[in-house]
Every structure is written in structure tokens, then in C-alpha cells.
N, C-alpha and C positions, 0 to 999 in steps of 0.2 A: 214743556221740555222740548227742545229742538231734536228734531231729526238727525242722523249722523251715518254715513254709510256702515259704519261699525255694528251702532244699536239696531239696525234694521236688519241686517244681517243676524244680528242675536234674538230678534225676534221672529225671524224667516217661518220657524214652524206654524209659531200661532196667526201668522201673516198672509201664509199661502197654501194653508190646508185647516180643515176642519177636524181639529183633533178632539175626543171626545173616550170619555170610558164606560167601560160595560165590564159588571158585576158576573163573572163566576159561581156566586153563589147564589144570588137571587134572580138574574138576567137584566137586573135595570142598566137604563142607558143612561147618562148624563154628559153634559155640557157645561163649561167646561170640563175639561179631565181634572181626575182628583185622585189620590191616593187613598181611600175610601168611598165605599158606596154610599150615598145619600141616602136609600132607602133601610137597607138593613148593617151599615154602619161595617160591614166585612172590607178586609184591607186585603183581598184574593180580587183585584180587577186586574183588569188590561187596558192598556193605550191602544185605541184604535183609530184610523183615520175615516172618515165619512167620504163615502160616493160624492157627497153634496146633492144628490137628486131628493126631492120631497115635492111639502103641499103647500102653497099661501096660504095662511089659517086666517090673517087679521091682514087689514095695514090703514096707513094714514097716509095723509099726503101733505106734507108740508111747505107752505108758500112763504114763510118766513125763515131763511138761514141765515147763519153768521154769516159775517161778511166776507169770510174768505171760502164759505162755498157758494156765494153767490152762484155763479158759473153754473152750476148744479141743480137750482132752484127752478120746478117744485122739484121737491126730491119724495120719494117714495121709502116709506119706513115700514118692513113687514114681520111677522113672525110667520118665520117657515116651520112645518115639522116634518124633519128631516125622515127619511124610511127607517131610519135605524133605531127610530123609537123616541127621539127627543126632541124640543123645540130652542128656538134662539131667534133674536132680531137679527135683521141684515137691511140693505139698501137693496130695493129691487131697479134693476136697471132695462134697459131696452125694450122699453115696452112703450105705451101709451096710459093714459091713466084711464079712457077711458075702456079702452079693453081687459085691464085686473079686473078679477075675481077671486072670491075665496072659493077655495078646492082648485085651483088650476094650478097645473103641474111645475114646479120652477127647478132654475138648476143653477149650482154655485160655480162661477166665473172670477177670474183672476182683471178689477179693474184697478183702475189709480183712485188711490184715496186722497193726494193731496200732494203740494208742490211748496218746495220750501221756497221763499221767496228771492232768500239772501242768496241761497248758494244754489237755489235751480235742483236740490236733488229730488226724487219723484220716491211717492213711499206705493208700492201695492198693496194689493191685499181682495178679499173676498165679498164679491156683489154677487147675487141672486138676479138670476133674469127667467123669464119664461122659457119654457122647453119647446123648442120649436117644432111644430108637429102633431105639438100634444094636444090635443081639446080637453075643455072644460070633464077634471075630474078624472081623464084617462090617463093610465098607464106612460110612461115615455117613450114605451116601445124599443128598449134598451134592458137587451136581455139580463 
């Protein structure tokens, strides 16, 4: 599906924030947001947005991309767990590969995901970078 400044604009929420809901009656979090809780099925949540601050759980590094993100390649694939209790993949960006670790503290950054060819429009959206500052495992120091 092509890009359009329209559709991007209708997708602005899930594009440049980390929207995510959390149960009232049980406390679970979940990723995506959903009109029901995942865990104990109660339709008492809330839409809430994420700090975006958490953990590197896992990642990969990919030296084979499609070809239009060449540019990009190696690219870094991670599952973050966010503070707020859940997990989700993202792109981790400005880093090196060889200084990732898991348990290092990362933080959710507004980059470009990608550039329409035809018409040049530029789509954003949400990469994970390291928390500058932070060492291996520690806090962000963001109260």
C-alpha cells in the first residue's frame, strides 16, 4: 500500500507514540492497545501512552534487507521491555553492534522509516536507541 500524506496523518497515533493498555482490574499491560484485557478478558482498561524508556531483552542483527532498506543495513531487530510492564520489537538505532547488550537501558526516538520513491514523502515513526548515560543495567537517571 503506498504511502499518502493523508494515511499517515490517520496513522499519526500508532506512528509517533507508543500506545499501549493497562487493565483496571487485573493491572496487566499490553501492547498493542485493545478494548479488553488479554489476561483476565475485563473490557475496564485504559489507553495509555509509554515513556518509551525500558530494557534490550533480545536482538538480532540483520545483514540481509530488502532492497529498499538497503541504506539501513545491518539493521538491528530488538525486543524491548518497556517499564510499564510489556514487551514489543522495534529497530534499535545509534548505536554500534558491537557495544548492544542485553539488559542495557534503551529509549524510544522518533526516526524515518522510509521514503516514497515516487513522490519523495518521508513516513516516521518509532526506533529505540540507547539511553545515553546509562550503563549496562542501570536506571536512565530520569526521574
Amino acid at each position: 500500500m503506498k504511502d499518502s500524506a493523508p494515511r499517515i496523518w490517520r496513522m499519526r497515533n500508532n506512528l509517533y507514540r507508543i500506545r499501549y493498555s493497562k487493565c483496571k482490574a487485573c493491572g496487566a499491560s499490553f501492547y498493542p492497545a485493545r478494548a479488553s484485557c488479554i489476561r483476565c478478558s475485563s473490557r475496564d482498561v485504559e489507553v495509555r501512552v509509554s515513556l518509551g524508556l525500558g530494557t534490550l531483552v533480545e536482538y538480532t542483527v540483520l545483514y540481509q534487507v530488502p532492497a529498499r532498506m538497503q541504506d539501513n543495513a545491518p539493521m538491528v531487530i530488538g525486543v524491548v521491555r518497556l517499564d510499564e510492564g510489556f514487551e514489543l520489537y522495534g529497530v534499535i538505532v545509534d548505536a554500534d553492534i558491537k557495544d548492544l547488550r542485553k539488559g542495557m537501558r534503551v529509549e524510544a526516538v522518533l526516526r524515518r522509516l522510509r521514503v516514497d520513491g515516487s513522490s519523495g514523502l518521508i513516513t516516521y515513526g518509532i526506533k529505540f536507541r540507547p539511553v545515553i548515560g546509562a550503563a549496562h543495567g542501570e536506571g536512565s537517571g530520569r526521574g
